[in-house]
N, C-alpha and C positions, 0 to 999 in steps of 0.2 A: 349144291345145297347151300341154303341161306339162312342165316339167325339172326334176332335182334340184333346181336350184337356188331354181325356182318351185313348187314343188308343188301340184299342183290341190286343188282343195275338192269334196270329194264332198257335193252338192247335192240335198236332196228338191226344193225350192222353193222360189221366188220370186214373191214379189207385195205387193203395197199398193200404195200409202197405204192403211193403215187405222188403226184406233185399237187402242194396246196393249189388250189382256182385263185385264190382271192386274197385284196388284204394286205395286210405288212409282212405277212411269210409266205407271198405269191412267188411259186414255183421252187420250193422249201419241197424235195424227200418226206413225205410223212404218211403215217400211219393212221386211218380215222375210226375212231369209234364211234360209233351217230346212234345216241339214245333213243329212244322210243317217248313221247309225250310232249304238250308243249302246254303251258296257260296261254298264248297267242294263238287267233287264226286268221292270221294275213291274207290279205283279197289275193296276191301272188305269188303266193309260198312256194316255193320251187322243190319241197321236202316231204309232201302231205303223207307220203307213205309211212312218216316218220310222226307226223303228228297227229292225223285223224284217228280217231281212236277206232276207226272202222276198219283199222289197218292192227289193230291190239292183238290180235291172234296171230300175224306174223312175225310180234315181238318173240323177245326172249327173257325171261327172266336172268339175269347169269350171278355169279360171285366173282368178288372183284380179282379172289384167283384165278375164275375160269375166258374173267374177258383179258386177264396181265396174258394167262399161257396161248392164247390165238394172237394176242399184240408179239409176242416172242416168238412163235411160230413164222407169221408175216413178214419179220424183221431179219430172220435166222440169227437171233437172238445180237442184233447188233446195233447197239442205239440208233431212234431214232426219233424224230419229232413225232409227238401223237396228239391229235387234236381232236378234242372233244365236242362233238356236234349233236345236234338234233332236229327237231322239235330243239327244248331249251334244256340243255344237259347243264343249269345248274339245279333243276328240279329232283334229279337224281344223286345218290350218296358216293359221290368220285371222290373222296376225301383218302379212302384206305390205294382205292388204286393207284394216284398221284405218289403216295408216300412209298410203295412197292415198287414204280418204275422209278425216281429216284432214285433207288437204293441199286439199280441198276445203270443209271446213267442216264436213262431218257427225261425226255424233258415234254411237257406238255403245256398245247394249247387251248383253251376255249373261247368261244365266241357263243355269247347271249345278247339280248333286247335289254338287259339290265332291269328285270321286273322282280327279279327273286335274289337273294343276298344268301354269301353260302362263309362259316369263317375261312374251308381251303380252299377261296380264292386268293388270298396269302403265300398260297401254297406253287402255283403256278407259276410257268415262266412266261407264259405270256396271258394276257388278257385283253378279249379285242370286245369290247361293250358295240352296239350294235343298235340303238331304237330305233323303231320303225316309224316313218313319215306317212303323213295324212293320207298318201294314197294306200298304204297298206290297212285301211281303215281301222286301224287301232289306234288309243289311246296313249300317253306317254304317262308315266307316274313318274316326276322326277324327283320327290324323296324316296319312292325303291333305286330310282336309278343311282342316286347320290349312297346310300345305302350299301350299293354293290361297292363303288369308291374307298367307299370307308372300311371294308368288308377286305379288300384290297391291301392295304396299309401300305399303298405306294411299294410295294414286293417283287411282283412282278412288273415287265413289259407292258404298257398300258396305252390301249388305240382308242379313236375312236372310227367305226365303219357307219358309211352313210349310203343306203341304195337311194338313186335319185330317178324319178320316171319324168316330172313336170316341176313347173315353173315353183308349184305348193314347195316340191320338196325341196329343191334345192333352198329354201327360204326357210324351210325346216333344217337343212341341213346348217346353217350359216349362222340360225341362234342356237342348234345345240353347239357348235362349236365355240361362238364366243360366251357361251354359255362353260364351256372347259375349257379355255385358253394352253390347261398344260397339258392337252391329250392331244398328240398324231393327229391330223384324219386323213381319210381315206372316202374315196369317192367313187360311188362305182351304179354304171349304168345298166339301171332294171331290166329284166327280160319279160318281157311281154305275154311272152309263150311258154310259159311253164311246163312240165311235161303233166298228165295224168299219174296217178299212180299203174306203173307195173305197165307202162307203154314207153318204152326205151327209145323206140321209134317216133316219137312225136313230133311234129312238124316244128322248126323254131326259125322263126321270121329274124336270120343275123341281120339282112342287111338290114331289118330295122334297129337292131340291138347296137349296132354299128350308127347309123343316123345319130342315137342317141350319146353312142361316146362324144360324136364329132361335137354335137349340139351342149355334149355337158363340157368338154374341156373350150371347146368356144366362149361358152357360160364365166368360167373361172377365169381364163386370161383376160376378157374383157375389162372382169371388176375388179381384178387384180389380186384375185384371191390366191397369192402366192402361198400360203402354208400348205394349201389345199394340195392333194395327189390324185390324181385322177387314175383307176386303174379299172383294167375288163374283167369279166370272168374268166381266164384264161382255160379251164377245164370245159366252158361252154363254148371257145371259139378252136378249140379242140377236138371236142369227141359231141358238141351239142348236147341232149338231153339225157345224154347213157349215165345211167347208175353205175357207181361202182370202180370212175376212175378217179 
């Protein structure tokens, strides 16, 4: 049950221990809770089950006690990373639940597109900002994204993630970077082959996904772009398109 005062979290799913895919905490023990909704619709969203709203009746409404006790369940009640995904779970009220597992010991991550601005983003331990480049044919607002920054208060862990498919993005990637000089980045090569929703079995073309590591870390030593980290999907060159690990 949900009240003003409590507001529920509208929930895709729940599951692990598994090992993050991606990112600054790639291959990090963790827990994911992946919202339901997004204001993005990416040309290769690799999550639609989580953000078409065609997928709305497989959500869950929950309370932030009913999604802490399956995070304690999952965990056998023994800290551990939880990260907060979606669609864009900062559109969702995760402010009571961060404060609840705290108070237990865990710690939490989220990764957004930086288009919504939340005050417990403060609150977290980590935060991995994420916009999407020209080919995901969305737009970038960068006073929401400077917004999320500020919303931040330099608190938490602070990345920046860049998916890159072509020549656009990596050039997308390279001014939002020196566009934040004090944020990580992280670089990571697009999958092509997204699954469908609710087809686990989807065909996924690695060795192209692979062409593309080579072509993007080829990319950055050329031009010297030492800050830069290049990293895979590690849960896509694992288990390919399966939900759920």
């Amino acid at each position: 049950m949900t009240c003003a005062l409590h507001p529920g979290i509208r929930v895709s799913e729940i599951f692990g221990p598994t090992i993050q895919g991606e990112g600054v905490l790639i291959g990090l023990p963790t827990v994911f809770v992946r919202t339901g909704g997004c204001d993005y619709r990416c040309s290769w969203c690799d999550s639609l089950h989580a953000v078409d709203r065609r997928f709305r009746h497989d959500w869950e409404m929950m309370s932030p006690d009913a999604v802490w006790h399956k995070v304690i369940a999952l965990s056998g009640g023994q800290p551990v990373m939880v990260s907060l995904s979606g669609g864009n779970p900062a559109i969702q009220p995760l402010g009571q639940l961060i404060d609840r597992g705290h108070g237990e010991g865990y710690r939490f991550a989220l990764e957004t597109q930086g288009s919504v601005s939340k005050q417990w983003f403060a609150d977290l331990d980590v935060l991995v900002l994420s916009p999407k480049p020209p080919s995901s044919e969305m737009t970038t607002d960068w006073a929401a994204f400077d917004a999320c920054l500020e919303a931040a208060q330099d608190k938490p862990q602070m990345a920046l993630k860049l998916v890159v498919f072509d020549d656009d993005d990596y050039a997308y990637a390279k001014d939002a970077a020196a566009r934040y000089p004090q944020l990580p980045v992280y670089l990571q090569p697009g999958n092509h082959t997204p699954p469908r929703p609710g087809d686990e079995d989807a065909f996924i073309d690695m060795a192209g996904v692979m062409r593309r590591m080579e072509w993007l870390v080829e990319k950055v030593t050329r031009d010297r772009w030492f800050e830069a980290r290049v990293l895979p999907q590690l849960h896509v060159l694992l288990w390919g398109n399966k939900r759920g690990v």
